[in-house]
C-alpha positions in Angstrom: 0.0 0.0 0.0 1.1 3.5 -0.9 1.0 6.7 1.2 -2.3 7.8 -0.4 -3.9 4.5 -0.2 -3.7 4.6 3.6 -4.6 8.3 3.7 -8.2 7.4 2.0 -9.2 4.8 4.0 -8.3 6.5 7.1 -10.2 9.5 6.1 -13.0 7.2 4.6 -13.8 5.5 7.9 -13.1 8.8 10.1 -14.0 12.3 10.1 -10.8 14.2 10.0 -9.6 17.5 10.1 -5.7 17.2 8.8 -3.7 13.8 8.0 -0.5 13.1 7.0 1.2 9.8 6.6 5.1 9.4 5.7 6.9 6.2 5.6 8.8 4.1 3.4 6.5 1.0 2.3 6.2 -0.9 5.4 6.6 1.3 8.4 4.6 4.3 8.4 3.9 7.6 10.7 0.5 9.0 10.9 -0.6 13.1 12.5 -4.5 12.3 12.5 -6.6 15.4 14.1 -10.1 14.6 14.5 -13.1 15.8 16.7 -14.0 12.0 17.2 -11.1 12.0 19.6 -12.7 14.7 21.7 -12.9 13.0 25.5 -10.6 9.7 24.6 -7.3 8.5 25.6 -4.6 8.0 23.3 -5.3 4.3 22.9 -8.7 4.9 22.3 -8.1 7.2 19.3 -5.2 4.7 17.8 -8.0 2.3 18.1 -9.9 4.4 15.9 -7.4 5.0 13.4 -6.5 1.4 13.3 -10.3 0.1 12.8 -10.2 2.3 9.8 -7.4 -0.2 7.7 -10.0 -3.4 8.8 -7.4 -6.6 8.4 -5.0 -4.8 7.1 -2.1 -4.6 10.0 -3.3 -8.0 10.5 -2.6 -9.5 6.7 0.5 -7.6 6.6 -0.5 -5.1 4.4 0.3 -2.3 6.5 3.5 -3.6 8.4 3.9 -1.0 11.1 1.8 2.2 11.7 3.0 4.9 14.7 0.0 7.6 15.0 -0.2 10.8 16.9 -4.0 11.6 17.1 -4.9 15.1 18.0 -8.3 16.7 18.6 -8.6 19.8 16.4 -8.2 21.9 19.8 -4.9 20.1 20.3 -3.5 20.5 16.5 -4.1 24.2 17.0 -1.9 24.5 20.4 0.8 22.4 18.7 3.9 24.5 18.1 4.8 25.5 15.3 7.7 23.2 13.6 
């Protein structure tokens, strides 16, 4: 799966706000801001993310996925890189 594959599902199955996804084929880094994480814990909203990509992490079609999942509040306080 490519970068932009990965990008459409996620956004597909969850109402986002920004995403962006870098890797290199097999292990990949997700920013994911969404107003569905409003009120959950981290592993709650990587749980999101990861229903999203159905069997894929489990088929190996997505090796490795790291995720930072911010509310849109959250994105906005983030400093600026």
């Amino acid at each position: 799966m490519n970068a932009d594959q990965i990008k459409q599902l996620i956004a597909a199955g969850l109402a986002c706000d920004h995403i962006t996804l870098e890797g290199d084929g097999r292990h990949w880094y997700a920013v994911v801001v969404s107003a569905a994480f409003e009120g959950k814990r981290a592993i709650a909203r990587h749980q999101q993310v990861y229903a999203t990509l159905g069997d894929r992490m489990k088929n190996d079609e997505i090796h490795a996925l790291s995720i930072k999942a911010f509310t849109p509040a959250e994105w906005a306080a983030q400093p600026a890189a």
